[in-house]
KOLSE-769939 format. One record per residue (C-alpha): residue number from 1; x, y negated, z negated. Coordinates in steps of 0.5 Angstrom, whole numbers, plus 2048, in hexadecimal, padded with zeros to 3 digits. Last residue first. Example, Ala and Ser with C-alpha at 12.3 -4.5 7.8 and 13.67 -1.06 7.14 Angstrom:
// residues 2
+-----+-----+-----+-----+
!   n !  c1 !  c2 !  c3 !
+-----+-----+-----+-----+
!   2 ! 81B ! 802 ! 7F2 !
!   1 ! 819 ! 809 ! 7F0 !
+-----+-----+-----+-----+
END
This chain:
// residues 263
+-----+-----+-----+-----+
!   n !  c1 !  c2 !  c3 !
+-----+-----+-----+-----+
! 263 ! 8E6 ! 701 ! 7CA !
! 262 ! 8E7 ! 703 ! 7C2 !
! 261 ! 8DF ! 701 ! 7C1 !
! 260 ! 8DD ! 706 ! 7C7 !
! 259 ! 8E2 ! 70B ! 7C3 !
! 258 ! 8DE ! 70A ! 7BC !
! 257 ! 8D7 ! 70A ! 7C0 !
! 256 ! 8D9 ! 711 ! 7C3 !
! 255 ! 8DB ! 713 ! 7BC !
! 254 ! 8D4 ! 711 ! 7BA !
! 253 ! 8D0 ! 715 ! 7BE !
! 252 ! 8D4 ! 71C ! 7BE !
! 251 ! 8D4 ! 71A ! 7B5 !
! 250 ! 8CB ! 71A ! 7B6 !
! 249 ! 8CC ! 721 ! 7BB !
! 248 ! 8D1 ! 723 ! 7B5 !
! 247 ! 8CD ! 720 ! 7B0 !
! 246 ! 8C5 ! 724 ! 7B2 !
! 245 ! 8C9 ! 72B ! 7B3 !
! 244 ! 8CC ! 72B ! 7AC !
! 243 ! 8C5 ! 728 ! 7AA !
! 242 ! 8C1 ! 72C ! 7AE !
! 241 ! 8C5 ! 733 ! 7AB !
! 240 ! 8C5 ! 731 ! 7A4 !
! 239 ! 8BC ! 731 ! 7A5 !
! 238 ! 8BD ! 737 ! 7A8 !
! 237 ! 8C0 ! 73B ! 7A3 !
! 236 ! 8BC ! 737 ! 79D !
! 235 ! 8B6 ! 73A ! 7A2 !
! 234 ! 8B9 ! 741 ! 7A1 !
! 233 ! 8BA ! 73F ! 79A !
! 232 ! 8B2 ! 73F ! 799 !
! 231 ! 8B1 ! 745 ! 79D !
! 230 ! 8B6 ! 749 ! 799 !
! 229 ! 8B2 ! 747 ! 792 !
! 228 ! 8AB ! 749 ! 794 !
! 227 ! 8A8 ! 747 ! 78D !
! 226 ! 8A2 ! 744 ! 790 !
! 225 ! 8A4 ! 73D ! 78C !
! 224 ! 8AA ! 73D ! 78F !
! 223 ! 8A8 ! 73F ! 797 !
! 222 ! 8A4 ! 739 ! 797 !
! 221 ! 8A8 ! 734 ! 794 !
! 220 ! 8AD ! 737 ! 799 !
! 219 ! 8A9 ! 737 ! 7A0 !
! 218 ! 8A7 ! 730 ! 79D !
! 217 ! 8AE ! 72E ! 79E !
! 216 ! 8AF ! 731 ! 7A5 !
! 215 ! 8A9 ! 72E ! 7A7 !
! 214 ! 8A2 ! 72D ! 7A7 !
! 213 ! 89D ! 72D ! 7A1 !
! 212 ! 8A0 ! 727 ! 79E !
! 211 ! 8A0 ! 722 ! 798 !
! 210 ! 8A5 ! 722 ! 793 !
! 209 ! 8AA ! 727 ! 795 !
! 208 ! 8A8 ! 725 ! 79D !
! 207 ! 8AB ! 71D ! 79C !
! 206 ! 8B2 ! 721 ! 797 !
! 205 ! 8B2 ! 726 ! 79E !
! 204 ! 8B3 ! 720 ! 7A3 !
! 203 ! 8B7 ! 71C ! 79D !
! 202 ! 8BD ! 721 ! 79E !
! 201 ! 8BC ! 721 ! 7A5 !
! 200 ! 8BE ! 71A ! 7A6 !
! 199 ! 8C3 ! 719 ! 7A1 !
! 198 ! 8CA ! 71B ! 7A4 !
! 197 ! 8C7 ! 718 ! 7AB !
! 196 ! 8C8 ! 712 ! 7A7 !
! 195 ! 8CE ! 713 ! 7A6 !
! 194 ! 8D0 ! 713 ! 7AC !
! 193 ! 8CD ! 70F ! 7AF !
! 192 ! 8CE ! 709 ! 7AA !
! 191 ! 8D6 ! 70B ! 7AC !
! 190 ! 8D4 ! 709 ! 7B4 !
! 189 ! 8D1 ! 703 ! 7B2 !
! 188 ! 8D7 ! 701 ! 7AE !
! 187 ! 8DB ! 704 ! 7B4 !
! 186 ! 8D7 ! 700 ! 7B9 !
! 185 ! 8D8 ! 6FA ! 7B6 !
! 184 ! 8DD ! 6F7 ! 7BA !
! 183 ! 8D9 ! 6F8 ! 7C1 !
! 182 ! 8D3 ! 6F5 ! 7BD !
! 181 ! 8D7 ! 6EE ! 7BB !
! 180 ! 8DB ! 6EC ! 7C2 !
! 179 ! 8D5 ! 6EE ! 7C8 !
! 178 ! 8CF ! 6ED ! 7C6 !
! 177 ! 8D0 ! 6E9 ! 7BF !
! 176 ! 8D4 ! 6E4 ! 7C3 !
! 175 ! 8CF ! 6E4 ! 7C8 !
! 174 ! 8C9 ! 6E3 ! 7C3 !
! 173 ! 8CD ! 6DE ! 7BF !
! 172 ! 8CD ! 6DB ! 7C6 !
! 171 ! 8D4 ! 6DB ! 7C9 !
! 170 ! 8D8 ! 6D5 ! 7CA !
! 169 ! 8E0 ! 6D7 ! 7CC !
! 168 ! 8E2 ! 6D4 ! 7C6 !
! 167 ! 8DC ! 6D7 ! 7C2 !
! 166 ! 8DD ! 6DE ! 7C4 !
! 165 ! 8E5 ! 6DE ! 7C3 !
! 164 ! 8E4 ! 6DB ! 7BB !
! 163 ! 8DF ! 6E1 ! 7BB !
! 162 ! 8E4 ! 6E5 ! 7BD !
! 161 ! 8EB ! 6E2 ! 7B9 !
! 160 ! 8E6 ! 6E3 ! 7B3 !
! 159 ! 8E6 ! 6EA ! 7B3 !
! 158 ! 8DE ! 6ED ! 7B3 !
! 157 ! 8DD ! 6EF ! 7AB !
! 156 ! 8D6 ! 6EC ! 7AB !
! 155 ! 8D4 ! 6F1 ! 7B1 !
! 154 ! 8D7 ! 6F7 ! 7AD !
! 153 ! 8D4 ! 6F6 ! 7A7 !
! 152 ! 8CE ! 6F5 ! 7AB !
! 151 ! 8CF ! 6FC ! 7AD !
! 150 ! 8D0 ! 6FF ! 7A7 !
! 149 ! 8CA ! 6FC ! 7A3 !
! 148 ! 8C4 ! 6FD ! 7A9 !
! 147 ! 8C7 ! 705 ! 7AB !
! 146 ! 8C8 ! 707 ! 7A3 !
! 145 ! 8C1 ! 703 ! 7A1 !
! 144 ! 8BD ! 705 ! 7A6 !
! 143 ! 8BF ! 70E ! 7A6 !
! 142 ! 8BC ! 70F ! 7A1 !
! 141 ! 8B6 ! 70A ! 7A2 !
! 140 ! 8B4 ! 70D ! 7A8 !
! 139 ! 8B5 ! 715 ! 7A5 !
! 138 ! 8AF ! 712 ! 7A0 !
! 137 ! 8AB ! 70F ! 7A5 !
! 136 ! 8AC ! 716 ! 7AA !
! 135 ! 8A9 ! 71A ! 7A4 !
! 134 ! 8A4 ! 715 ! 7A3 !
! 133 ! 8A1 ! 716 ! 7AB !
! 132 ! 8A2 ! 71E ! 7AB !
! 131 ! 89B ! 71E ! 7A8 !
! 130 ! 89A ! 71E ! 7A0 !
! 129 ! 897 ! 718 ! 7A0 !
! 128 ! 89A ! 711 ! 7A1 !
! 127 ! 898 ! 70C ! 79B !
! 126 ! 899 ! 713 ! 796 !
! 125 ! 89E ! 716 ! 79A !
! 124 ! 8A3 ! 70F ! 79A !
! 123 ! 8A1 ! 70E ! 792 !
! 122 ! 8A3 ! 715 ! 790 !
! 121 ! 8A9 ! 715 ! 795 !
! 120 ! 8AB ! 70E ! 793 !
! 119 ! 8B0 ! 711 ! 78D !
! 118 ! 8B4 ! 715 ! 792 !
! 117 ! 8B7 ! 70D ! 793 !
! 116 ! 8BA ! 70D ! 78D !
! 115 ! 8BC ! 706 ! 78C !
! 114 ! 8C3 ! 704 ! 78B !
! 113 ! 8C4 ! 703 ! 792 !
! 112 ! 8BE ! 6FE ! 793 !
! 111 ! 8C3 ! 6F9 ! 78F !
! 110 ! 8C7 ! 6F8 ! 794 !
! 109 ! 8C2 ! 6F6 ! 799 !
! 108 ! 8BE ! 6F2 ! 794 !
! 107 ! 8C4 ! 6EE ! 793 !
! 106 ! 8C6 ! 6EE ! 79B !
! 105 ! 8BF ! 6ED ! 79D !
! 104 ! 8C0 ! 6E5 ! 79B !
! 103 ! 8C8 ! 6E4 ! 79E !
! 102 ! 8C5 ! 6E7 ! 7A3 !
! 101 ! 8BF ! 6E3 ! 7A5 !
! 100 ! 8C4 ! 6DD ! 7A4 !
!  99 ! 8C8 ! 6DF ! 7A8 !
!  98 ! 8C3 ! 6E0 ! 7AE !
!  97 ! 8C6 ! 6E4 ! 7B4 !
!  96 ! 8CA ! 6E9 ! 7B0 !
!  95 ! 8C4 ! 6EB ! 7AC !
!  94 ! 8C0 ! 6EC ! 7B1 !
!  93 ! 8C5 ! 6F0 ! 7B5 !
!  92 ! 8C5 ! 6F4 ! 7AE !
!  91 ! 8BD ! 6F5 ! 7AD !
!  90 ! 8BD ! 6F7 ! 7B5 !
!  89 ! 8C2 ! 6FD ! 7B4 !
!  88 ! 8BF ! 6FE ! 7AD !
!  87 ! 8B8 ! 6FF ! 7B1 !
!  86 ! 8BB ! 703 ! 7B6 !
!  85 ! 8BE ! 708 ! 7B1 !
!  84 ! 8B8 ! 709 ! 7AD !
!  83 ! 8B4 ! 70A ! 7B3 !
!  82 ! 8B9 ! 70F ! 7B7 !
!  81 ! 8BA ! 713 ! 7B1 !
!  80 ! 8B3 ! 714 ! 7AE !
!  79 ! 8B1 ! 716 ! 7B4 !
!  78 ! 8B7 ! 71A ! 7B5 !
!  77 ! 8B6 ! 71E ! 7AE !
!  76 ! 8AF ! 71F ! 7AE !
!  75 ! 8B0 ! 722 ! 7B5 !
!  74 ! 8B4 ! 726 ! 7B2 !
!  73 ! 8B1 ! 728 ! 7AB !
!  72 ! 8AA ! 72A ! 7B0 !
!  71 ! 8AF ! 72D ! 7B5 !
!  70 ! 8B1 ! 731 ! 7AF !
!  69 ! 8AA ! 733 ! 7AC !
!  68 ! 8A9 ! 736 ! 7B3 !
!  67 ! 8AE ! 73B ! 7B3 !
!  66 ! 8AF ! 73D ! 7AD !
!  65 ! 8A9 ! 740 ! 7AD !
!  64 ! 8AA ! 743 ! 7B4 !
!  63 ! 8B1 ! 746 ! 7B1 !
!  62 ! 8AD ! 749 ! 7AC !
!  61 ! 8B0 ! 750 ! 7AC !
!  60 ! 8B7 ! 74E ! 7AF !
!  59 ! 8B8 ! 749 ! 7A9 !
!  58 ! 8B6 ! 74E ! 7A3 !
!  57 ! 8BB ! 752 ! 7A6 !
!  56 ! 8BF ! 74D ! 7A6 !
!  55 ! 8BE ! 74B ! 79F !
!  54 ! 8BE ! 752 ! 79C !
!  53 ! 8C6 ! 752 ! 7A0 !
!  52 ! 8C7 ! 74C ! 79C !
!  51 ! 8C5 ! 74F ! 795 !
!  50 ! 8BE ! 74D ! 791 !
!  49 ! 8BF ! 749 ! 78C !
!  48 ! 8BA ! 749 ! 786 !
!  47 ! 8B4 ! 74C ! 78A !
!  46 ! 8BA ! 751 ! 78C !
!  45 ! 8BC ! 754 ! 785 !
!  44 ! 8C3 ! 753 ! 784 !
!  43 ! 8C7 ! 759 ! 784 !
!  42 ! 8CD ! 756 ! 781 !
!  41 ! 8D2 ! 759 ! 786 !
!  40 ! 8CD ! 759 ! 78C !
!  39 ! 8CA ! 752 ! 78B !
!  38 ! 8D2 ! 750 ! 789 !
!  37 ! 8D5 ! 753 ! 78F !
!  36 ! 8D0 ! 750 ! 794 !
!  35 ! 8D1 ! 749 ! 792 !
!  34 ! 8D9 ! 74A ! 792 !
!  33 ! 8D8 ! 74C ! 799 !
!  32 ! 8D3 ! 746 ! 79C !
!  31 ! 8D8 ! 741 ! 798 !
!  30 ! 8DE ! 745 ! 79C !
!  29 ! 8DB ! 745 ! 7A3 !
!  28 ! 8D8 ! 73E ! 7A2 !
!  27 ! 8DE ! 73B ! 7A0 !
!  26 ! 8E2 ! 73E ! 7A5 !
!  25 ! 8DD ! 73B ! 7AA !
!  24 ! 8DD ! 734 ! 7A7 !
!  23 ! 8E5 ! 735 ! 7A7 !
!  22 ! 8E5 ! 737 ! 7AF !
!  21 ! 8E0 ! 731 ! 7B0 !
!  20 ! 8E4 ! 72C ! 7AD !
!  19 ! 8EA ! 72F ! 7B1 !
!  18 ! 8E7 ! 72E ! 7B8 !
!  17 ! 8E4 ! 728 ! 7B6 !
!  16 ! 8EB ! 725 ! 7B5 !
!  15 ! 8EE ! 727 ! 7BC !
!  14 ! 8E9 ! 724 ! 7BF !
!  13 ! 8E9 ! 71E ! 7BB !
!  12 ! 8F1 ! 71E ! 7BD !
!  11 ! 8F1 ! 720 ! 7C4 !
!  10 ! 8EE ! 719 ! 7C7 !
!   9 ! 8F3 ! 715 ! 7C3 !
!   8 ! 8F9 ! 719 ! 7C4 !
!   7 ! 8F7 ! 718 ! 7CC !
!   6 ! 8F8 ! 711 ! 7CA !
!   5 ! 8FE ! 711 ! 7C7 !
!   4 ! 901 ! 714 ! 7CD !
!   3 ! 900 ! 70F ! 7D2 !
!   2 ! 901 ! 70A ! 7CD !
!   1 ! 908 ! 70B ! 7CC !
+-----+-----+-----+-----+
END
């Protein structure tokens, strides 16, 4: 019976991904139609919104543009992705080691999810410039908060049958925590991961809205102040295509924790 539940197992994540990305594709196509259709139908000028065929012209002809603006939006989003979920890994290990620095940040944890961290972005540009570095705090911080809270969930949910096996074999709380707590809150570091990838590229181009040269977010800015509408959706274009492509690699990242965590 085992023997045949596991290859189901393996197949079905698969299997699932397949039919995700078969309906977002047929999703797309059909949006794109329907998109293209009603600019055509309505006449709608093109400063107002250009059609999708537009767009991709206006892609082939400022394909280096776009380019480099979006290796500045990428290295801004895993920069800020690698630092934010490191340091929520480390805040939440802490917490789980010291009780009583957790039941103190768990207050202040919460009520950090009710602030709108987009509302820092002024602040990180004023005190950081307007380089690549306030653009990497704020993708930072968007992704802290996600990976810190869930993971430290998961660590105070550890079965207690566990940690009562740990402590009666006499593990440290450093061993226990290494080999019984960690490994059963792989799936709530996992589901922070996966949030957190949804909010990373978002605060990359709100951090270039507010003060950038660079960047797929100062690419549309600038394209929209000069009235080149085509361009400004191209880098809206790219902007969705690193965020689908930036979850999916985080997604690959965090399945493989969810299978290492089921053994």
């Amino acid at each position: 019976m085992a023997r045949t539940a596991e290859p189901l197992l393996d197949r079905d994540p698969a299997g699932s991904r397949v039919l995700d990305a078969g309906r977002v594709i047929r999703l797309a196509v059909i949006f794109v139609l329907l998109w293209q259709l009603a600019v055509t139908a309505m006449q709608i000028p093109r400063f107002l919104l250009p059609g999708p065929l537009v767009v991709a012209q206006a892609m082939i002809d400022t394909r280096a543009l776009l380019a480099r603006a979006a290796l500045t939006t990428l290295a801004e989003v895993s920069a800020g992705f690698v630092v934010g979920a490191g340091l929520g890994i480390v805040l939440a290990l802490a917490m789980g080691l010291l009780p009583p620095l957790g039941r103190a940040l768990t207050p202040l944890m919460t009520f950090s999810q009710t602030v709108p961290i987009f509302a820092f972005a002024p602040l990180l540009t004023l005190w950081l410039g307007y380089g690549i570095a306030p653009k990497i705090a704020i993708v930072a911080l968007m992704v802290f908060f996600p990976v810190a809270s869930a993971f430290g969930d998961g660590l105070s949910r550890t079965p207690k049958v566990f940690r009562e096996l740990a402590d009666s074999m006499g593990a440290t709380p450093l061993e226990a925590m290494r080999v019984v707590r960690i490994p059963a809150a792989l799936p709530g570091l996992a589901s922070g991961l996966r949030i957190a990838a949804v909010y990373a590229p978002a605060a990359a181009i709100v951090g270039e809205w507010v003060g950038g040269s660079r960047g797929l977010g100062a690419l549309m800015i600038q394209s929209s102040g000069r009235m080149k509408i085509d361009q400004m959706f191209a880098a809206l274009t790219v902007t969705i295509l690193i965020a689908i492509a930036f979850k999916a690699v985080v997604s690959r990242l965090a399945l493989r924790l969810d299978r290492f965590a089921a053994g």
